[in-house]
C-alpha positions in Angstrom: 0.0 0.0 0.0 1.3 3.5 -1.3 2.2 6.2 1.5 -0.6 8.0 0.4 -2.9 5.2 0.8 -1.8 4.4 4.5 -3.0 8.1 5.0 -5.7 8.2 3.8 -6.6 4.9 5.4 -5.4 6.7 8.7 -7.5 10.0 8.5 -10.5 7.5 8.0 -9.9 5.9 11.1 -9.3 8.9 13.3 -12.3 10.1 12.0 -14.7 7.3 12.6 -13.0 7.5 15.8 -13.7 10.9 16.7 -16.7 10.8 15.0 -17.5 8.4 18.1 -16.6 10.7 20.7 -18.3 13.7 19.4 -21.7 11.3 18.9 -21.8 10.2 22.6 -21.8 14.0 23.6 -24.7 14.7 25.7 -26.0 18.4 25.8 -29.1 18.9 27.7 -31.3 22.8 27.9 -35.2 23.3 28.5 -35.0 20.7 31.2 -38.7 20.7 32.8 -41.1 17.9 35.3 -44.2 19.2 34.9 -47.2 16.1 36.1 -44.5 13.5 37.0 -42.8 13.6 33.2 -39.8 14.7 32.4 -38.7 16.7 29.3 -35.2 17.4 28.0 -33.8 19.2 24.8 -30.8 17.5 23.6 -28.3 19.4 21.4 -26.1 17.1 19.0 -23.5 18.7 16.8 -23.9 18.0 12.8 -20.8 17.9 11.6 -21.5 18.0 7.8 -23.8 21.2 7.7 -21.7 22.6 10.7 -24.9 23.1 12.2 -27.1 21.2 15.8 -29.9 19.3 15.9 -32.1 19.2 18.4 -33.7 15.9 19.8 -37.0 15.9 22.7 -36.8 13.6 25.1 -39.9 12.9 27.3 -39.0 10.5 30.3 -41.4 9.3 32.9 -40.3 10.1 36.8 -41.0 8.4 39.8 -39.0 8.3 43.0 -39.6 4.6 43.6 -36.5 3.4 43.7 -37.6 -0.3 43.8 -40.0 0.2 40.8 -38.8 -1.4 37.4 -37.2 1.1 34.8 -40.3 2.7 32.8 -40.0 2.6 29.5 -38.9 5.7 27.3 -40.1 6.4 23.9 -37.2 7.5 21.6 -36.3 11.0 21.1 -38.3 13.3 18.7 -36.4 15.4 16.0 -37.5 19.1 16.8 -37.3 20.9 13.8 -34.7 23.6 13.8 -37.5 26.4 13.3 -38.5 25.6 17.0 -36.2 28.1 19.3 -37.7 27.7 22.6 -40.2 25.3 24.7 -41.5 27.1 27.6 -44.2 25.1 29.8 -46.6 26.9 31.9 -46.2 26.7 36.1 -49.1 24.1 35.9 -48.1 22.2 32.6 -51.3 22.8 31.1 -50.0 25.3 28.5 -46.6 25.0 26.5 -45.5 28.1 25.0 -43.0 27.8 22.0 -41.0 30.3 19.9 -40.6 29.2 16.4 -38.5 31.3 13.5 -40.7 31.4 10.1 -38.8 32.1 7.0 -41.0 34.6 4.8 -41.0 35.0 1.2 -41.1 38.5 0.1 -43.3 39.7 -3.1 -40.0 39.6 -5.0 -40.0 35.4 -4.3 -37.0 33.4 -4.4 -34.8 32.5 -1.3 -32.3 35.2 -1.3 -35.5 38.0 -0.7 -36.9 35.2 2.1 -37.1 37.7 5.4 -38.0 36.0 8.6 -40.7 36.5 11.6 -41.3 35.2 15.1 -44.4 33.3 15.6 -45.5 32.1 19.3 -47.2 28.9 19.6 -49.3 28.4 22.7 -50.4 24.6 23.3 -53.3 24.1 26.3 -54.4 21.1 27.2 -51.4 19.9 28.5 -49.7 20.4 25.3 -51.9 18.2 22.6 -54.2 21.3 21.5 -52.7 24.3 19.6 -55.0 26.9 20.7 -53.3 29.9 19.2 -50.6 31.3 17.0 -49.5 34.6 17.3 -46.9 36.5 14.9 -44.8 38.9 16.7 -45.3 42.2 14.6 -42.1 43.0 13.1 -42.9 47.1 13.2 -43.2 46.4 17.5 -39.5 45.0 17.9 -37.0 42.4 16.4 -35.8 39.2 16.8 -36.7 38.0 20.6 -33.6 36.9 22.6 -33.0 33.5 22.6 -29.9 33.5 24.6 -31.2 32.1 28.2 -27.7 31.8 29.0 -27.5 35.5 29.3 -29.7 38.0 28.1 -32.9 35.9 27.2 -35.6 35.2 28.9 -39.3 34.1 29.0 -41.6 34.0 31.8 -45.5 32.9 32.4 -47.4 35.0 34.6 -48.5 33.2 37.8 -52.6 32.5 36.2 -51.1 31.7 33.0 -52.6 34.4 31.0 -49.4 36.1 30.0 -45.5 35.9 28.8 -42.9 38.1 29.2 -39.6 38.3 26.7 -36.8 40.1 25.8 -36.8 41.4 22.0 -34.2 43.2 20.3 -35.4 47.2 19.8 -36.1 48.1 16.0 -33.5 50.5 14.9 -34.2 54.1 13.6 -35.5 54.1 10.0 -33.5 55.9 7.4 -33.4 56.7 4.1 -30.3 57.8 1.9 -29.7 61.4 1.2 -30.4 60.8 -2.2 -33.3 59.7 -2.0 -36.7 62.1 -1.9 -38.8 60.8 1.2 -42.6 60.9 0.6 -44.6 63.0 2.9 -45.9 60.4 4.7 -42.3 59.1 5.8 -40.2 62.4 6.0 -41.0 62.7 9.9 -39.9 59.2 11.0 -37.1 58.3 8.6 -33.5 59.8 9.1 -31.8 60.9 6.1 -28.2 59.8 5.4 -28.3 57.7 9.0 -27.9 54.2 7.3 -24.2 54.1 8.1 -24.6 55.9 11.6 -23.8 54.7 14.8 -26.5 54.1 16.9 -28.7 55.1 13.5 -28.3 52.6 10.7 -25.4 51.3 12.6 -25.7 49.7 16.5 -23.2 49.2 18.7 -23.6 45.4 20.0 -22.2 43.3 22.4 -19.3 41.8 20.7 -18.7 38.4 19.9 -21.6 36.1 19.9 -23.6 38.8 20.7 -23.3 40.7 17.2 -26.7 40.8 16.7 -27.7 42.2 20.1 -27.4 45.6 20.4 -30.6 47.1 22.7 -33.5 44.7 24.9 -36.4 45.7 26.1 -39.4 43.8 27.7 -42.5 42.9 26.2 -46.0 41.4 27.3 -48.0 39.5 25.4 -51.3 37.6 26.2 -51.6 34.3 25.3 -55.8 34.6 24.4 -56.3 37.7 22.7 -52.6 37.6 21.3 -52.4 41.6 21.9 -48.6 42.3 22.6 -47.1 45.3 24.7 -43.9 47.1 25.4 -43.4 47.7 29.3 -42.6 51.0 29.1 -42.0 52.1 33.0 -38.1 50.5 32.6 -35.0 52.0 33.2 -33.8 54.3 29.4 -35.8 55.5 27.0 -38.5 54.2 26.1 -38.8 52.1 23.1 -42.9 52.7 22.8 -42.5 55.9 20.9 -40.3 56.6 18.0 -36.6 56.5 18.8 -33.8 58.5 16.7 -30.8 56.2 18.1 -30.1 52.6 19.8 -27.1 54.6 21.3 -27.0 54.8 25.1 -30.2 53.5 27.5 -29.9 49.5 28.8 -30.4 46.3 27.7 -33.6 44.5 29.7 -33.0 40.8 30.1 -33.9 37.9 32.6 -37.3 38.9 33.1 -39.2 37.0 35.7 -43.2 37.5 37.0 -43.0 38.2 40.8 -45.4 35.7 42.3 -48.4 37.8 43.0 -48.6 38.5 38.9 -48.2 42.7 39.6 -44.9 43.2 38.9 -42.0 42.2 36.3 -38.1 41.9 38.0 -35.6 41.7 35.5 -31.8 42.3 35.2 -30.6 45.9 33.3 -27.1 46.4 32.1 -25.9 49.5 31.4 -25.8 50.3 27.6 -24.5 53.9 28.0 -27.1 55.3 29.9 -26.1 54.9 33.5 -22.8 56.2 33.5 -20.7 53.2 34.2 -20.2 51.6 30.7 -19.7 54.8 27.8 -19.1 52.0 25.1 -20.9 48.3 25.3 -17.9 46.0 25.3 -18.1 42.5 24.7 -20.1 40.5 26.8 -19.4 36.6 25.9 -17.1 35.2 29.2 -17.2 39.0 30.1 -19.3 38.9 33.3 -17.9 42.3 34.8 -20.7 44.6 32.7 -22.5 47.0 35.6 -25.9 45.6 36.1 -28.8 45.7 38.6 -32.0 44.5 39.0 -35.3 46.1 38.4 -38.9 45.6 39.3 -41.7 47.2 37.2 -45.4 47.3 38.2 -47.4 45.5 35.0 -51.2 45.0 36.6 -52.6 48.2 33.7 -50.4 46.9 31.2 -51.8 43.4 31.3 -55.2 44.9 31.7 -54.8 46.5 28.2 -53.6 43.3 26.6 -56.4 41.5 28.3 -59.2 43.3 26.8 -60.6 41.0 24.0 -62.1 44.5 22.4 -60.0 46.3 19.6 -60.8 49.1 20.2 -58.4 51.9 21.5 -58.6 52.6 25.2 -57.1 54.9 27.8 -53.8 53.5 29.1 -52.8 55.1 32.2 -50.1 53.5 32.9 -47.9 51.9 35.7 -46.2 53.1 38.3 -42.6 53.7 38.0 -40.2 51.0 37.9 -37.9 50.9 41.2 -34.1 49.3 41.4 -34.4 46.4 44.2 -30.1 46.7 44.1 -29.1 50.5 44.0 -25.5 49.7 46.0 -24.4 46.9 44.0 -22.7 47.3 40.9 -23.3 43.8 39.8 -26.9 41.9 40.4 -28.5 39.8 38.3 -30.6 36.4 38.1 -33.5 37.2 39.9 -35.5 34.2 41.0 -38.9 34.0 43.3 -39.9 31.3 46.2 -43.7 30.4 46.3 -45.5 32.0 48.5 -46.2 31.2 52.1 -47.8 33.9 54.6 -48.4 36.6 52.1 -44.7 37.0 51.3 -42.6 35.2 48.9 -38.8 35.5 49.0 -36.5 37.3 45.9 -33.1 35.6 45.7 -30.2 37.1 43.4 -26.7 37.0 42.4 -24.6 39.8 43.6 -21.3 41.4 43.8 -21.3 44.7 45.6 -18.1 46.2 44.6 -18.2 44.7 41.6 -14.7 43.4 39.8 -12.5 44.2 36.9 -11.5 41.1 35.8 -13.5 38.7 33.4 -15.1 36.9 36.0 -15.4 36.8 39.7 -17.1 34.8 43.1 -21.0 36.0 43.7 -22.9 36.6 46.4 -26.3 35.1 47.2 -28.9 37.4 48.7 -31.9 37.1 49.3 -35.4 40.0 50.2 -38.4 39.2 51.1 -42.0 40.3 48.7 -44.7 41.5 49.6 -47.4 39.8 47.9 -50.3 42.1 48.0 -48.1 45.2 47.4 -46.5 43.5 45.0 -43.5 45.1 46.0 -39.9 44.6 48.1 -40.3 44.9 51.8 -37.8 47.7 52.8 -35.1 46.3 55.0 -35.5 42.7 54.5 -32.7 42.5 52.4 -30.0 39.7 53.4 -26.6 38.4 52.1 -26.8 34.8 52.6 -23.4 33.7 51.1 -20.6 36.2 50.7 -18.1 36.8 48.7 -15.2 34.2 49.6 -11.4 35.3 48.9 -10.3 31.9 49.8 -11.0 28.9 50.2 -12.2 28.0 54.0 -12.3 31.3 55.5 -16.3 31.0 55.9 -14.8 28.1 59.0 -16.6 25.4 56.3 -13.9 22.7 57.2 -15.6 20.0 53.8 -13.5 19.5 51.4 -13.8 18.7 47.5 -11.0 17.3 45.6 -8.7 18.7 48.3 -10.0 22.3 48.5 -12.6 24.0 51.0 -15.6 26.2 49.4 -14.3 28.6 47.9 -17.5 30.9 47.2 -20.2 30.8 44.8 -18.9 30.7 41.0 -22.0 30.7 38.7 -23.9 32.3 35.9 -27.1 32.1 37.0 -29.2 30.3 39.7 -31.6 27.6 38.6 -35.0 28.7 37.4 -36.5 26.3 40.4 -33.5 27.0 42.7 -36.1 27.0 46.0 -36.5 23.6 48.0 -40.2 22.8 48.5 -40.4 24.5 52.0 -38.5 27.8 50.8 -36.1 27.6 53.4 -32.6 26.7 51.5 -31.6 27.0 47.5 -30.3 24.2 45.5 -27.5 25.4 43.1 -24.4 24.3 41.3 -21.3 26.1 41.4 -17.4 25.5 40.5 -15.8 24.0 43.3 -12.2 24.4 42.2 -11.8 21.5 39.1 -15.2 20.0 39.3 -18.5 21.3 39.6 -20.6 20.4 42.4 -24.5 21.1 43.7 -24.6 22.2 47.3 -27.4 23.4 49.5 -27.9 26.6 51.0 -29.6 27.5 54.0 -31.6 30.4 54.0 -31.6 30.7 57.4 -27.9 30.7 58.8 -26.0 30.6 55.6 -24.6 27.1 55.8 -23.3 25.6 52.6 -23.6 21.6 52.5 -22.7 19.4 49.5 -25.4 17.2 48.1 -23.0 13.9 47.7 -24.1 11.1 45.5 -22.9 9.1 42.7 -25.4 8.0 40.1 -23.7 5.2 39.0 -22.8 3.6 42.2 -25.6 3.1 45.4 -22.1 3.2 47.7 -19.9 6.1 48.7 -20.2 9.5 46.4 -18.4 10.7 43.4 -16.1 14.0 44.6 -14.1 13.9 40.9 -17.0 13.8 39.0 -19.3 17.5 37.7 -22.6 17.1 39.1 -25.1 20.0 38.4 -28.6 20.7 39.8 -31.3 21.1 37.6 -34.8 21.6 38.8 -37.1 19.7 41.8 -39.7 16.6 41.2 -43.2 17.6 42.3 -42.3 15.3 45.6 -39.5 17.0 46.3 -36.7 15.3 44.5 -34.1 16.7 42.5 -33.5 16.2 39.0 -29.8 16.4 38.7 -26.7 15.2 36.1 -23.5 14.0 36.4 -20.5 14.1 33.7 -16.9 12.9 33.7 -14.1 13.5 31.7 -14.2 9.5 30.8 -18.2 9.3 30.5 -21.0 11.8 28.5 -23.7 13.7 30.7 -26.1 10.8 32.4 -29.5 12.2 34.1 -30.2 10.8 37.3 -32.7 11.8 40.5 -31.7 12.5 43.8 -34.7 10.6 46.4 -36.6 13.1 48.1 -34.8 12.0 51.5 -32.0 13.9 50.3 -33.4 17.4 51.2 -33.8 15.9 54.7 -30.4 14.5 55.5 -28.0 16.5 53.2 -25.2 14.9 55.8 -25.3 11.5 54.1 -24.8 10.1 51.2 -28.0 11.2 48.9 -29.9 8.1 47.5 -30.2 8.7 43.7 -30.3 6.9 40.4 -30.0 7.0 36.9 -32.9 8.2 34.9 -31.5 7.8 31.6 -27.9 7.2 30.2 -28.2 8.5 26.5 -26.8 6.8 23.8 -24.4 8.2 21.0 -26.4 10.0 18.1 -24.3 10.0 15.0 -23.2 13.7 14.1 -22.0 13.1 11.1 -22.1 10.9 7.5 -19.6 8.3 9.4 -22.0 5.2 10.8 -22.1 4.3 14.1 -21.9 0.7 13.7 -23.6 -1.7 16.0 -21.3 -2.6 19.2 -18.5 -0.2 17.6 -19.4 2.4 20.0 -17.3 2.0 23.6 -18.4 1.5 27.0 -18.8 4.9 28.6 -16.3 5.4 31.0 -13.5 2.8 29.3 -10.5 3.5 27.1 -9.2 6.3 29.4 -8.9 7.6 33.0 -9.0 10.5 34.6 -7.4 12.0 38.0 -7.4 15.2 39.7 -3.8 16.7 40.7 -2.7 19.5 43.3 0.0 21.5 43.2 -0.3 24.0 45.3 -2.0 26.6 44.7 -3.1 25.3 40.8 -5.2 22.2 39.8 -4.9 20.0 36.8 -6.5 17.4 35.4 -4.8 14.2 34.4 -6.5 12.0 31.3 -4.6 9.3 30.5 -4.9 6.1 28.3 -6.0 2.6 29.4 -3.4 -0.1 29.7 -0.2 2.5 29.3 1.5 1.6 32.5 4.8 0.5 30.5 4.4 3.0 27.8 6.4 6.5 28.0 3.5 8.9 27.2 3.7 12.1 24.6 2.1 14.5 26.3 -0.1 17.3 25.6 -0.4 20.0 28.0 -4.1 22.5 27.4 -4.0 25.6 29.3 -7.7 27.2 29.1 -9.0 30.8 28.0 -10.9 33.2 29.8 -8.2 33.8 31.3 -10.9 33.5 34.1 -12.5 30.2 33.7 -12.3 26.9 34.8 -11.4 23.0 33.2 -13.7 20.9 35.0 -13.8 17.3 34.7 -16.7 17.0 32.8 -16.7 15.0 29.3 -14.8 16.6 26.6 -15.1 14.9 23.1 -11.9 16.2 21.5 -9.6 15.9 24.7 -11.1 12.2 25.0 -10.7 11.4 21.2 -6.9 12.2 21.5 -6.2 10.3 24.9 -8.2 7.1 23.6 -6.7 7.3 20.3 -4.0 9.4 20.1 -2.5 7.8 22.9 -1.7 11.1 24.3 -1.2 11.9 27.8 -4.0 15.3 28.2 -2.8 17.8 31.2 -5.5 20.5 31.4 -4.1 23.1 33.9 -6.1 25.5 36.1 -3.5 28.3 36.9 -4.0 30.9 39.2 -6.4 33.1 37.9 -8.9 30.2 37.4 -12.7 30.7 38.6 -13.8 28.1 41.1 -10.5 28.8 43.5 -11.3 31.8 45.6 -11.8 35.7 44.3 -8.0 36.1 45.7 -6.5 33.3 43.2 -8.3 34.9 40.6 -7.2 38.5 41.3 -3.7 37.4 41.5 -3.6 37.3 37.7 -4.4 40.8 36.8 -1.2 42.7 36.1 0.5 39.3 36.2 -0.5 37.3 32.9 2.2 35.9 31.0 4.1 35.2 34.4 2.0 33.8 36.8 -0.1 31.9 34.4 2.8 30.4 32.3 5.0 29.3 35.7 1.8 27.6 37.0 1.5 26.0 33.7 5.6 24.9 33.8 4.9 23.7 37.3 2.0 21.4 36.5 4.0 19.9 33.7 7.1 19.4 35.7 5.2 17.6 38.1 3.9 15.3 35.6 6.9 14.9 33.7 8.9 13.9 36.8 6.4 11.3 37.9 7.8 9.2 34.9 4.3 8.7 33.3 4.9 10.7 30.2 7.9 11.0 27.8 9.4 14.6 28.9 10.9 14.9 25.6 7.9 14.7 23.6 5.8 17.8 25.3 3.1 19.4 23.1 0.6 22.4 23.8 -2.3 23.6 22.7 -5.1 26.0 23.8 -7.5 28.8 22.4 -8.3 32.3 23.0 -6.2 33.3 26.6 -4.3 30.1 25.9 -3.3 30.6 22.4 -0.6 32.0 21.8 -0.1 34.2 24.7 0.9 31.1 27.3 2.0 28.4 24.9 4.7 31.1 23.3 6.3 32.0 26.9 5.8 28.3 28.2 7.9 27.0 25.0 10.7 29.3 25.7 11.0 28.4 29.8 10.6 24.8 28.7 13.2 25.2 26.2 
């Protein structure tokens, strides 16, 4: 066989093979139980379209541990018009946001302009009982990015949603053009290449699109759609001559009692903390607080079946619930008990500088007939933690104390069923772990458990809450670096004895779905959790983690060493398709290294890296190698190193010259 020949024989093997690893990756959003079923949204990656698919999963759930595996209908294509799945509170309704491609009069695909259509499904999801398009002269595209910005709530009876949407820029015209009478008042004249006119600044990478939010109300019966106009900025009801300045709306929630809307603002140039939006993608240091604004006339107005016009009077004022904190967001409510309901958040009163940084948890109470914040009931619940133990917590996890709260965004159903404590997960230095909070003295206890084994717990494995059972279990996953996401159940005795070791169990372990035109062939696809292994090492004060090959106890490794990006982010020892294709099949030793200036170690460790990058960073780097390299596992002639953003080229470029 020619050269050629062997390599092309070669490139199909490694990519069957990493067409295997990429297949078993399991990526789960829009993860509800509504009347004992569970329903999940998995994301697989198409390789040959360079596009995702999206695959519904609807998995019965009962805490019986001793009842017999129900059985689970495949998974359902979702067509990739479908953006969002929202079910109501009850699970009666389902609200979903689909994309429709529009022909214009001109036909063909090139002149095809798209609209947003809401779907809303009642009886409990098998009748569509409306369909309302999203009037493209009210706003834009609606925010999609729940990771973030996005957001869309039910109201508390059901009878309404609230979303972000992007705010239609400023019509213009060119100058050479002669603007009819009718038009000559609302369009701008020269502005198409204008900032803030034809042209808005966005949000940077991944955000390019995004430039200004605001909040909208719609009602799900007479599909009438309104702007909340009582909101930090300009409002967006009237005509507007520029997206330049004002803030982006986003997160929105319905306070319990149905009166009010609380929702996260960042400053787009309007509050005098952020003159120019910078990116936001890893970038969680953008000034923002949170916001509550009274909707009750609002929702009157939308619910009026009539069409005819009628006197709006308004809402009161909106009011910001976090004046003296530079960065709040992810509002989330308790139900009600007493009249009052409780308002947790994420918070950093100082705020940082740096990418990322440890949150606080606090927590006011609401007054449910007001419909408003009781004054003074504000209460930091978790603090901000420079390092690791100083709170007195004396647990550890993979070798370090809690070192604070490191996390986007709290669950959507983050309260335990008697509202006293909040379920979470949050970076625990290299893995990511779900702990429970007490609302009452602040005490920070590890839910331990292992789905795949009823003995002992897992602390190397990312575990991550996801929402409660309607008996009070918890629907949680757990990943390693070895073994795609699995979806398991913590028993309801957990929330009672946090102490022990949590009985839980596997709810579904998904198999592979081919992601590209390779075949999975039957039985070619591995065991999860075989061909490689994993290990979590310490050298003070960095972590790393350790892949390496099955049966390679006589072999002298190569070794490639990843340093991450951010530079404020974490490796965790969740599954990583590309890392495990070139372990397994490479044969490659894989060192990823959390340097100081990771999340997940402390708001100290992380500070330590501003003004120091290119130092600090690289000698962790060196020292995690060395430490490896001198262990006699790997070959310590045959070093690679790769990363991306923060750790390419900036690290690997220094790291090569000490190493050399």
């Amino acid at each position: 066989m020619s050269e050629s020949s062997k390599s092309w024989v070669q490139n199909e093997r490694d990519g069957e093979a990493y067409h295997e690893m990429a297949s078993a990756a399991v990526d789960l959003q829009f993860i509800f139980v509504r009347r004992g079923m569970l329903s999940a949204t998995r994301s697989v990656r198409d390789i040959d379209t360079n596009s995702r698919r999206q695959f519904l999963y609807n998995i019965p759930v009962t805490s019986q541990s001793n009842d017999a595996p129900p059985f689970i209908a495949p998974p359902i294509e979702l067509p990739a018009k479908i953006k969002a799945r929202i079910p109501s509170p009850s699970g009666s309704k389902i609200a979903i946001l689909v994309e429709e491609n529009i022909p214009s009069n001109g036909g063909g695909s090139a002149s095809e302009s798209k609209r947003n259509v809401f779907e809303i499904w009642t009886d409990n999801g098998h009748r569509l009982s409306n369909r309302i398009m999203l009037p493209c002269d009210k706003h834009g595209p609606v925010c999609t990015d729940f990771a973030w910005f996005g957001g869309i709530s039910w109201s508390p009876d059901e009878s309404a949603l609230v979303y972000t949407a992007e705010v239609n820029t400023p019509k213009t015209t060119s100058f050479f053009t002669t603007p009819s009478s009718k038009t000559a008042d609302t369009q701008i004249s020269g502005g198409q290449y204008t900032l803030g006119v034809g042209k808005s600044e966005d949000w940077g990478e991944k955000y390019s699109s995004t430039a200004l939010l605001a909040l909208f109300c719609l009602n799900v019966e007479t599909g009438k759609i309104g702007v909340i106009e009582n909101v930090p900025g300009s409002s967006v009801a009237k005509e507007s001559f520029s997206t330049e300045g004002g803030y982006v709306l986003g997160q929105p929630v319905f306070s319990p009692c149905g009166k009010t809307v609380v929702y996260t603002g960042w400053d787009a140039g309007a509050g005098g903390e952020m003159p120019r939006r910078l990116g936001a993608i890893y970038c969680f240091q953008r000034p923002c607080k949170i916001y509550s604004s009274p909707v009750s006339e609002l929702l009157g107005q939308l619910g009026n079946p009539s069409n005819e016009e009628e006197t709006f009077n308004g809402d009161t004022p909106f009011y910001c619930i976090t004046p003296d904190d530079r960065l709040a967001r992810s509002p989330r409510f308790s139900k009600p008990s007493g009249g009052t309901s409780k308002l947790a958040y994420l918070c950093n009163t100082k705020g940082f500088d740096t990418h990322g940084g440890c949150m606080a948890l606090h927590v006011s109470d609401w007054d449910m007939s007001k419909g408003l914040l009781i004054s003074d009931s504000k209460k930091c619940v978790v603090d901000v933690v420079q390092l690791p133990g100083e709170r007195g917590d004396e647990t550890e996890i993979a070798g370090i104390k809690f070192p604070g709260l490191w996390l986007n965004q709290l669950p959507h159903d983050c309260f335990s069923p008697d509202g006293k404590n909040i379920l979470l997960s949050t970076q625990w230095g290299s893995v990511t772990k779900v702990v429970m909070i007490s609302l009452g003295d602040g005490t920070v206890t590890p839910i331990n458990f292992d789905l795949l084994s009823d003995e002992g717990f897992h602390d190397k494995a990312s575990q991550q809450f996801v929402c409660f059972t309607e008996d009070g279990g918890a629907i949680v996953t757990q990943s390693e670096a070895n073994r795609p996401t699995i979806l398991g159940l913590l028993h309801p005795s957990f929330y009672h004895d946090a102490l022990s070791i949590a009985p839980s169990r596997v709810l579904i372990d998904m198999p592979p779905i081919s992601c590209a035109s390779f075949s999975l062939k039957p039985g070619s696809c591995s065991k999860p959790g075989t061909g490689y292994s994993y290990s979590i090492i310490s050298k003070a004060p960095i972590q790393g983690i350790l892949l390496l090959p099955d049966n390679s106890e006589n072999e002298k490794l190569p070794l490639i060493v990843v340093p991450h990006g951010g530079p404020h982010s974490c490796m965790s020892t969740a599954f990583i398709p590309s890392y495990g294709f070139l372990c397994r099949y490479g044969r490659y030793a894989i060192l990823l290294v959390n340097y100081r200036g990771s999340s997940g170690f402390g708001q100290e460790s992380l500070e330590s890296l501003a003004g120091n990058a290119g130092s600090l960073d690289v000698h962790d780097v060196v020292a995690a190698t060395r430490a490896v390299t001198e262990s006699g596992i790997v070959d310590a002639d045959r070093v690679g190193i790769c990363g991306g953003s923060h750790g390419r080229p900036n690290i690997p470029i220094h790291f090569l010259v000490i190493v050399q």
